[in-house]
PAPADO-249974 format. One record per residue: residue number from 1; residue in three letters; x, y negated, z negated of N, C-alpha, C in turn. Coordinates in steps of 0.2 Angstrom, whole numbers. Layout:
<recs>
NUM:ALA:X:Y:Z:X:Y:Z:X:Y:Z
...
</recs>
This chain:
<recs>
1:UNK:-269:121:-378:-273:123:-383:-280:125:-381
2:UNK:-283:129:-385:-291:133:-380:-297:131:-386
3:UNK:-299:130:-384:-307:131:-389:-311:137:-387
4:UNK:-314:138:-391:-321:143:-392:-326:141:-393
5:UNK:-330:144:-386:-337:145:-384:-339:135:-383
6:UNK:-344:132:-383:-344:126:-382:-343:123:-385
7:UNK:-342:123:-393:-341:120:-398:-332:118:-400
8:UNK:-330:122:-398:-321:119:-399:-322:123:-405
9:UNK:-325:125:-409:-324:131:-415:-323:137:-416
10:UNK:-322:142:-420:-322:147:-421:-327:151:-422
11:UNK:-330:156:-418:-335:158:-419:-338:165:-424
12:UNK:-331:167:-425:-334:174:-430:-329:174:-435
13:UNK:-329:177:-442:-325:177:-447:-323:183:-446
14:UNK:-317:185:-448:-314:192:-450:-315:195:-457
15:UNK:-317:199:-457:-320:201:-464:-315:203:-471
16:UNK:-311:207:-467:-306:209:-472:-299:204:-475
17:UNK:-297:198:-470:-292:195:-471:-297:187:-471
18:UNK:-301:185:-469:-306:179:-471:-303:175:-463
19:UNK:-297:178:-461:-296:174:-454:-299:172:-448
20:UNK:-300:167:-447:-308:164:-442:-302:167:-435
21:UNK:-307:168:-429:-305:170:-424:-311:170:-418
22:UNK:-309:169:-411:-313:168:-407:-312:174:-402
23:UNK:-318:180:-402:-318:184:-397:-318:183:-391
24:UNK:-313:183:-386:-314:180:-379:-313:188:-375
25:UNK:-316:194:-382:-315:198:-376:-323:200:-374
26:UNK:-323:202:-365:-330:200:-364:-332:209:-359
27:UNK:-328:212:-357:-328:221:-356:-324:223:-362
28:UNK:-331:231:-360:-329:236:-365:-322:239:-362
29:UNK:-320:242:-369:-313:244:-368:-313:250:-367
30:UNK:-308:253:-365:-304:259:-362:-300:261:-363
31:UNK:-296:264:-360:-291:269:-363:-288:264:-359
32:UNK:-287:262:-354:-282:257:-352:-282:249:-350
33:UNK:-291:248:-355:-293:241:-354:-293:240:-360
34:UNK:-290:234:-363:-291:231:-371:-294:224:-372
35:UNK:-295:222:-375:-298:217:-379:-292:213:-381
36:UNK:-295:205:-380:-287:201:-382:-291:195:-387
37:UNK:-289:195:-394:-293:189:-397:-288:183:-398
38:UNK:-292:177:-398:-290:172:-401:-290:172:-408
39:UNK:-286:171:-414:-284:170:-419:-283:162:-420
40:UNK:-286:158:-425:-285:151:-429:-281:153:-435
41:UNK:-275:152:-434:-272:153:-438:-273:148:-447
42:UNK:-272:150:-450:-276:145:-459:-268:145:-461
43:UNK:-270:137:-464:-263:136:-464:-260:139:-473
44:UNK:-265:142:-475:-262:146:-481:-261:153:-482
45:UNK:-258:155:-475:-258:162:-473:-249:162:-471
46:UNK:-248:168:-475:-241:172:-471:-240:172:-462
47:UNK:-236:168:-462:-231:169:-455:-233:174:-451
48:UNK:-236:179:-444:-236:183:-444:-232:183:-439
49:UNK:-228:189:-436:-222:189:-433:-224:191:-426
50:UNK:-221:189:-419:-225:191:-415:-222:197:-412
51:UNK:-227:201:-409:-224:207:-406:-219:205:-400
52:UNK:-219:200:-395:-215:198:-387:-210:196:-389
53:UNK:-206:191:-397:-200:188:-396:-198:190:-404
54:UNK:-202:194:-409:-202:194:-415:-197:188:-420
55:UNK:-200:184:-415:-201:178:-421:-207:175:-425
56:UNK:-207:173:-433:-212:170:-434:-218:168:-429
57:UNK:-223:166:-431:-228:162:-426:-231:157:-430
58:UNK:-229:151:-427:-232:148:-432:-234:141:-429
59:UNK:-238:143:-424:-242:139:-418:-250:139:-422
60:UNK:-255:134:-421:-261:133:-423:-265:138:-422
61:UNK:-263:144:-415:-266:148:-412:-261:153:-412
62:UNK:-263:159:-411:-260:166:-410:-266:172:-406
63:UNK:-263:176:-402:-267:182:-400:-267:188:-404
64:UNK:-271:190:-403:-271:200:-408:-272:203:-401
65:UNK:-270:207:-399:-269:213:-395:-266:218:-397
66:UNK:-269:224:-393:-265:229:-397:-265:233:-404
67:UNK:-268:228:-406:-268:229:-413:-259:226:-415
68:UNK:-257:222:-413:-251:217:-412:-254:208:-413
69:UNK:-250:206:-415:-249:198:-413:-244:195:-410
70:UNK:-248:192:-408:-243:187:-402:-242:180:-402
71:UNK:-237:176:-399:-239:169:-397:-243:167:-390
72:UNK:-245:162:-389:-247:163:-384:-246:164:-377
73:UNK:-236:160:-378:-231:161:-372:-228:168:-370
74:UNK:-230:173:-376:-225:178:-375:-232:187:-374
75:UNK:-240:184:-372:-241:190:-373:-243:191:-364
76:UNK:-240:192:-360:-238:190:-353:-238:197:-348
77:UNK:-242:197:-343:-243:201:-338:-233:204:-338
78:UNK:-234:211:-336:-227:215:-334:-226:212:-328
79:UNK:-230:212:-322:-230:208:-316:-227:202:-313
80:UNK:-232:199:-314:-235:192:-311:-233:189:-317
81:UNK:-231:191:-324:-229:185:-329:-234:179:-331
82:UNK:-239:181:-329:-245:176:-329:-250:176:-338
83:UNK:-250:172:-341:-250:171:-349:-259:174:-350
84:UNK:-259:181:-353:-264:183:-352:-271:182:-354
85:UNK:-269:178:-362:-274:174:-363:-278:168:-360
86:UNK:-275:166:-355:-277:161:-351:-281:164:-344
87:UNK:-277:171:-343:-284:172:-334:-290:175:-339
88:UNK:-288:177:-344:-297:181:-345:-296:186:-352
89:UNK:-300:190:-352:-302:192:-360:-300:198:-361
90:UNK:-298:201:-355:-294:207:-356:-287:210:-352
91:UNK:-282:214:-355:-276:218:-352:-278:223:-353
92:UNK:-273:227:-348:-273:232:-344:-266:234:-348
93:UNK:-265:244:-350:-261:246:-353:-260:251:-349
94:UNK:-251:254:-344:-252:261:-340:-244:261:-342
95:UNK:-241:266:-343:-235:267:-341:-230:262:-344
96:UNK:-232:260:-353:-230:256:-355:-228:250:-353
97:UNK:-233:249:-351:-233:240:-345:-240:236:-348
98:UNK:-239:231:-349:-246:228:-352:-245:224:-345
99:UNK:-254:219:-343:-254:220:-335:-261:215:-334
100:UNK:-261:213:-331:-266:206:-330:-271:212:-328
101:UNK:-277:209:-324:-282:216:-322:-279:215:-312
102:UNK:-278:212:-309:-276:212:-305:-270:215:-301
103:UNK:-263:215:-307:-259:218:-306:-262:227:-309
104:UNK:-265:229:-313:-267:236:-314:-270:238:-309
105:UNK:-273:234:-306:-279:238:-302:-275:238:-294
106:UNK:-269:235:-293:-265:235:-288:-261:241:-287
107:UNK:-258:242:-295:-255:248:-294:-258:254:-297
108:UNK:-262:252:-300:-267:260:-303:-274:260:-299
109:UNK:-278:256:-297:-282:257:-294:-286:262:-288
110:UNK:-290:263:-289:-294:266:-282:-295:262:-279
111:UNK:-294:265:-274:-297:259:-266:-299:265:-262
112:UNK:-303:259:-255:-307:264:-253:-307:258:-245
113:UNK:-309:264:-241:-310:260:-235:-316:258:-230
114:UNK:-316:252:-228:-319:244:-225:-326:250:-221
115:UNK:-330:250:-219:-336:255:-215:-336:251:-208
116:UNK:-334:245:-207:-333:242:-201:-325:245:-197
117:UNK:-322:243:-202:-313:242:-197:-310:248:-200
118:UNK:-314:253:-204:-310:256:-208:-304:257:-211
119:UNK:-302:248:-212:-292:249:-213:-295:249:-222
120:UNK:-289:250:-225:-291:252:-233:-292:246:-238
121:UNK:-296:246:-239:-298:239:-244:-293:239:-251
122:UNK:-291:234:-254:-286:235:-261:-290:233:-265
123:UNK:-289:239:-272:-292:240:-276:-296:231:-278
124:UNK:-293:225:-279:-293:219:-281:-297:218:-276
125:UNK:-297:217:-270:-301:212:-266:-308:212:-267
126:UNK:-312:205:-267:-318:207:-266:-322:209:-260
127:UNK:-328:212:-262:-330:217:-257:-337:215:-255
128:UNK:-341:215:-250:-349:216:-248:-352:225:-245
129:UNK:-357:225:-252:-359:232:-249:-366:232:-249
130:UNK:-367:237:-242:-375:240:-242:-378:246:-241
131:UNK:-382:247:-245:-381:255:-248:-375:258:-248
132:UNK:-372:263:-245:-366:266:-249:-359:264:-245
133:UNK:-360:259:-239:-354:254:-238:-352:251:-240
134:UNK:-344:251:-240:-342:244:-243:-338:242:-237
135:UNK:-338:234:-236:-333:230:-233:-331:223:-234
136:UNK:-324:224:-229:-319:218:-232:-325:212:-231
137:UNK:-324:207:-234:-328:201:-235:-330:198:-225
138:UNK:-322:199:-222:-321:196:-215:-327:202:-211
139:UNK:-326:208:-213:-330:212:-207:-336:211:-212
140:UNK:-340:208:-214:-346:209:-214:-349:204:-212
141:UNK:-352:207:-206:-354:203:-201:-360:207:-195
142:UNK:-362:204:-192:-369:207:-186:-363:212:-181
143:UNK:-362:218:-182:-359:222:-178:-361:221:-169
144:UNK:-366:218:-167:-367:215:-164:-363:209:-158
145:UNK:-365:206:-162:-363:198:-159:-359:193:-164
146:UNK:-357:198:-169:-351:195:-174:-353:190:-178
147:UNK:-358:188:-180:-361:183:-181:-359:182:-192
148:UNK:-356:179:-193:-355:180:-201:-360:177:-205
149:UNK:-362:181:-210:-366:180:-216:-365:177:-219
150:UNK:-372:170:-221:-370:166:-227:-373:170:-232
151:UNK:-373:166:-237:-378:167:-245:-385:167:-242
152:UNK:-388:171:-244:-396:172:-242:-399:172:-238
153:UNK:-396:174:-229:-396:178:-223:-398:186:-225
154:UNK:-404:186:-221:-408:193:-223:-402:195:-216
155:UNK:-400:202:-217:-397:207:-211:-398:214:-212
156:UNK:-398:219:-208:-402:224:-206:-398:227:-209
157:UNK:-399:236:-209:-395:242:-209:-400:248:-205
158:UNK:-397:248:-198:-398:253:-192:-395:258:-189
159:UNK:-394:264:-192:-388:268:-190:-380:266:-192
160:UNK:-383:266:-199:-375:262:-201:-373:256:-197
161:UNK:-376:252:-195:-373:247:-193:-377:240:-195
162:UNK:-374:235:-196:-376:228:-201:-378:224:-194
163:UNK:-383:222:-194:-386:219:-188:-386:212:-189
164:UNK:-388:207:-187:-393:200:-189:-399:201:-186
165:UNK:-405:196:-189:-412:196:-188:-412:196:-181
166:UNK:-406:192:-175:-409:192:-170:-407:197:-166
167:UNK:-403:201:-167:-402:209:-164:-404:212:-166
168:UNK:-406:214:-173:-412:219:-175:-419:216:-172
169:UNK:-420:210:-171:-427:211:-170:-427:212:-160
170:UNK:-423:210:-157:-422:213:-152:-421:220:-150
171:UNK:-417:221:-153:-419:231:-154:-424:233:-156
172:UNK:-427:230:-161:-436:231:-161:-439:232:-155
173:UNK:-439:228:-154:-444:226:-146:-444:231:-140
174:UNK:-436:232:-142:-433:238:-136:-436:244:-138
175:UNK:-435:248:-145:-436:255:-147:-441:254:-152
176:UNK:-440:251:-155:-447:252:-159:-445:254:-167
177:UNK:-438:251:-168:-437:256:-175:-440:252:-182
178:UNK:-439:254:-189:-441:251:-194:-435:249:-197
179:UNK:-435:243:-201:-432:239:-203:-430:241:-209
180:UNK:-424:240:-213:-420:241:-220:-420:234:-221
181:UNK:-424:227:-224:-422:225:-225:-416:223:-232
182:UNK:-412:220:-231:-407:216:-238:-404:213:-238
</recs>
Protein backbone atom coordinates (compact mmCIF):
# COMPACT_ATOMS: atom_id res chain seq x y z
CA UNK A 1 0.00 0.00 0.00
CA UNK A 2 1.65 3.59 -0.80
CA UNK A 3 1.05 7.00 0.64
CA UNK A 4 1.14 10.40 -0.78
CA UNK A 5 3.61 12.84 -0.27
CA UNK A 6 4.61 12.97 3.61
CA UNK A 7 1.54 12.84 4.92
CA UNK A 8 -0.03 9.35 4.00
CA UNK A 9 -2.92 11.46 2.43
CA UNK A 10 -4.29 12.56 -0.69
CA UNK A 11 -3.15 15.40 -1.95
CA UNK A 12 -5.40 16.90 -4.86
CA UNK A 13 -9.16 16.37 -5.42
CA UNK A 14 -10.54 15.51 -8.92
CA UNK A 15 -12.79 18.08 -9.90
CA UNK A 16 -15.42 16.51 -11.94
CA UNK A 17 -16.02 13.04 -10.13
CA UNK A 18 -14.97 14.59 -6.43
CA UNK A 19 -12.31 11.47 -6.33
CA UNK A 20 -9.28 12.19 -4.13
CA UNK A 21 -6.01 11.02 -5.85
CA UNK A 22 -2.23 11.31 -5.46
CA UNK A 23 -0.16 12.64 -8.58
CA UNK A 24 3.00 10.66 -8.44
CA UNK A 25 3.54 11.92 -11.80
CA UNK A 26 6.78 14.00 -11.75
CA UNK A 27 7.92 14.50 -15.94
CA UNK A 28 6.19 16.18 -18.57
CA UNK A 29 4.54 13.98 -20.88
CA UNK A 30 5.10 13.07 -24.48
CA UNK A 31 4.04 11.25 -27.13
CA UNK A 32 5.49 8.20 -25.58
CA UNK A 33 5.97 9.44 -21.80
CA UNK A 34 2.63 9.30 -19.64
CA UNK A 35 1.64 10.12 -16.32
CA UNK A 36 0.63 7.45 -14.00
CA UNK A 37 -1.71 8.59 -10.91
CA UNK A 38 -2.60 7.03 -7.72
CA UNK A 39 -6.48 6.87 -7.25
CA UNK A 40 -8.20 6.57 -3.41
CA UNK A 41 -10.70 4.78 -4.35
CA UNK A 42 -14.32 6.21 -1.98
CA UNK A 43 -16.18 3.61 -0.98
CA UNK A 44 -19.51 4.99 -2.39
CA UNK A 45 -18.29 4.95 -5.95
CA UNK A 46 -19.00 2.40 -8.75
CA UNK A 47 -16.57 -0.50 -9.23
CA UNK A 48 -14.35 0.56 -11.89
CA UNK A 49 -13.09 -2.26 -14.19
CA UNK A 50 -9.57 -2.44 -14.83
CA UNK A 51 -8.03 -2.32 -18.13
CA UNK A 52 -4.92 -5.44 -17.48
CA UNK A 53 -7.47 -8.38 -16.28
CA UNK A 54 -10.93 -6.57 -16.74
CA UNK A 55 -12.05 -7.32 -13.52
CA UNK A 56 -13.76 -5.09 -11.10
CA UNK A 57 -11.26 -3.19 -8.84
CA UNK A 58 -12.08 -3.01 -5.79
CA UNK A 59 -8.76 -2.57 -3.90
CA UNK A 60 -8.43 0.73 -1.49
CA UNK A 61 -6.13 1.89 -4.33
CA UNK A 62 -6.21 1.90 -8.14
CA UNK A 63 -4.02 3.62 -10.96
CA UNK A 64 -5.28 5.80 -13.97
CA UNK A 65 -2.97 5.65 -16.88
CA UNK A 66 -3.81 5.97 -20.19
CA UNK A 67 -6.64 7.39 -19.57
CA UNK A 68 -7.48 3.55 -18.21
CA UNK A 69 -7.67 2.10 -14.71
CA UNK A 70 -5.83 -0.33 -13.32
CA UNK A 71 -5.18 -2.54 -10.26
CA UNK A 72 -2.00 -2.23 -9.06
CA UNK A 73 -0.81 -5.79 -9.87
CA UNK A 74 -1.93 -5.69 -13.40
CA UNK A 75 -0.45 -2.27 -14.73
CA UNK A 76 3.04 -3.75 -15.49
CA UNK A 77 6.10 -3.02 -17.68
CA UNK A 78 5.73 -5.41 -21.26
CA UNK A 79 9.46 -6.22 -20.27
CA UNK A 80 10.83 -6.80 -17.16
CA UNK A 81 7.08 -7.19 -15.73
CA UNK A 82 8.11 -4.77 -13.02
CA UNK A 83 4.62 -3.15 -11.24
CA UNK A 84 5.00 0.36 -12.71
CA UNK A 85 3.53 2.30 -10.09
CA UNK A 86 6.11 1.30 -7.70
CA UNK A 87 9.60 2.15 -9.85
CA UNK A 88 8.40 5.70 -10.53
CA UNK A 89 5.81 8.19 -11.94
CA UNK A 90 5.93 7.47 -15.27
CA UNK A 91 5.55 4.78 -18.60
CA UNK A 92 6.65 4.56 -21.70
CA UNK A 93 4.14 3.79 -24.81
CA UNK A 94 5.95 2.34 -28.49
CA UNK A 95 4.68 -0.17 -30.43
CA UNK A 96 1.87 -0.99 -28.48
CA UNK A 97 4.05 -2.07 -25.47
CA UNK A 98 3.45 -0.09 -22.18
CA UNK A 99 7.29 -0.09 -20.71
CA UNK A 100 9.10 0.95 -17.52
CA UNK A 101 11.59 3.96 -18.52
CA UNK A 102 14.35 1.58 -18.57
CA UNK A 103 13.22 -1.05 -20.72
CA UNK A 104 11.98 2.00 -23.40
CA UNK A 105 15.03 3.67 -23.47
CA UNK A 106 16.86 0.07 -24.08
CA UNK A 107 14.98 -0.58 -26.95
CA UNK A 108 13.91 2.99 -28.31
CA UNK A 109 16.52 4.93 -27.02
CA UNK A 110 19.62 6.90 -28.37
CA UNK A 111 22.87 6.09 -27.34
CA UNK A 112 25.92 7.50 -28.09
CA UNK A 113 29.63 6.80 -27.60
CA UNK A 114 32.12 6.86 -24.16
CA UNK A 115 35.06 9.89 -25.65
CA UNK A 116 37.56 7.82 -23.68
CA UNK A 117 36.98 3.99 -24.98
CA UNK A 118 34.68 4.86 -27.51
CA UNK A 119 32.63 1.59 -27.09
CA UNK A 120 28.86 2.66 -27.20
CA UNK A 121 27.18 3.73 -24.00
CA UNK A 122 23.21 2.38 -23.58
CA UNK A 123 20.80 4.62 -23.68
CA UNK A 124 19.96 3.88 -19.63
CA UNK A 125 23.41 3.82 -18.29
CA UNK A 126 24.45 6.66 -16.24
CA UNK A 127 26.93 8.92 -17.65
CA UNK A 128 29.78 11.77 -16.70
CA UNK A 129 30.10 14.70 -18.97
CA UNK A 130 32.38 17.55 -19.74
CA UNK A 131 31.58 19.95 -22.20
CA UNK A 132 30.33 18.02 -25.17
CA UNK A 133 31.75 14.57 -23.73
CA UNK A 134 30.07 12.07 -22.41
CA UNK A 135 31.53 8.83 -20.56
CA UNK A 136 30.92 5.51 -19.08
CA UNK A 137 31.04 6.28 -15.36
CA UNK A 138 34.36 3.45 -15.24
CA UNK A 139 36.40 5.64 -17.96
CA UNK A 140 36.11 8.81 -16.39
CA UNK A 141 39.13 9.12 -15.09
CA UNK A 142 42.81 11.19 -15.42
CA UNK A 143 43.79 9.92 -18.87
CA UNK A 144 46.94 10.04 -17.63
CA UNK A 145 47.74 8.07 -14.60
CA UNK A 146 44.09 6.50 -14.45
CA UNK A 147 43.41 8.03 -11.42
CA UNK A 148 39.30 7.81 -10.74
CA UNK A 149 37.21 10.69 -9.58
CA UNK A 150 35.34 11.11 -6.45
CA UNK A 151 32.56 13.69 -5.73
CA UNK A 152 34.25 17.09 -5.62
CA UNK A 153 37.72 16.41 -7.27
CA UNK A 154 38.42 19.53 -9.53
CA UNK A 155 39.88 17.69 -13.02
CA UNK A 156 41.02 19.38 -16.21
CA UNK A 157 39.92 19.42 -19.86
CA UNK A 158 43.36 19.69 -22.22
CA UNK A 159 42.89 18.82 -25.69
CA UNK A 160 40.08 16.58 -24.97
CA UNK A 161 41.54 14.98 -22.48
CA UNK A 162 40.29 14.68 -18.55
CA UNK A 163 43.62 15.16 -16.49
CA UNK A 164 43.86 15.22 -12.45
CA UNK A 165 45.31 18.40 -10.63
CA UNK A 166 48.61 16.54 -10.50
CA UNK A 167 49.17 15.94 -14.37
CA UNK A 168 47.60 19.18 -15.31
CA UNK A 169 49.58 21.07 -13.11
CA UNK A 170 52.64 19.18 -14.20
CA UNK A 171 51.88 19.84 -17.74
CA UNK A 172 51.70 23.36 -16.70
CA UNK A 173 55.09 23.69 -15.60
CA UNK A 174 56.24 21.84 -18.70
CA UNK A 175 54.16 24.08 -21.47
CA UNK A 176 52.62 26.52 -19.98
CA UNK A 177 48.93 26.12 -20.96
CA UNK A 178 45.55 27.50 -19.17
CA UNK A 179 43.49 25.58 -17.35
CA UNK A 180 39.46 24.48 -17.98
CA UNK A 181 38.68 24.18 -14.59
CA UNK A 182 35.34 21.68 -13.47
Amino acid sequence: MRSCGNSGTPQSTHAEKGEKFCVIKKEKDSEDNKGIQMLSVQPDTKPKGCAGCNRKIKDRYLLKALDKYWHEDCLKCACCDCRLGEVGSTLYTKANLILCRRDYLRLFGVTGNCAACSKLIPAFEMVMRAKDNVYHLDCFACQLCNQRFCVGDKFFLKNNMILCQTDYEEGLMKEGYAPQVR
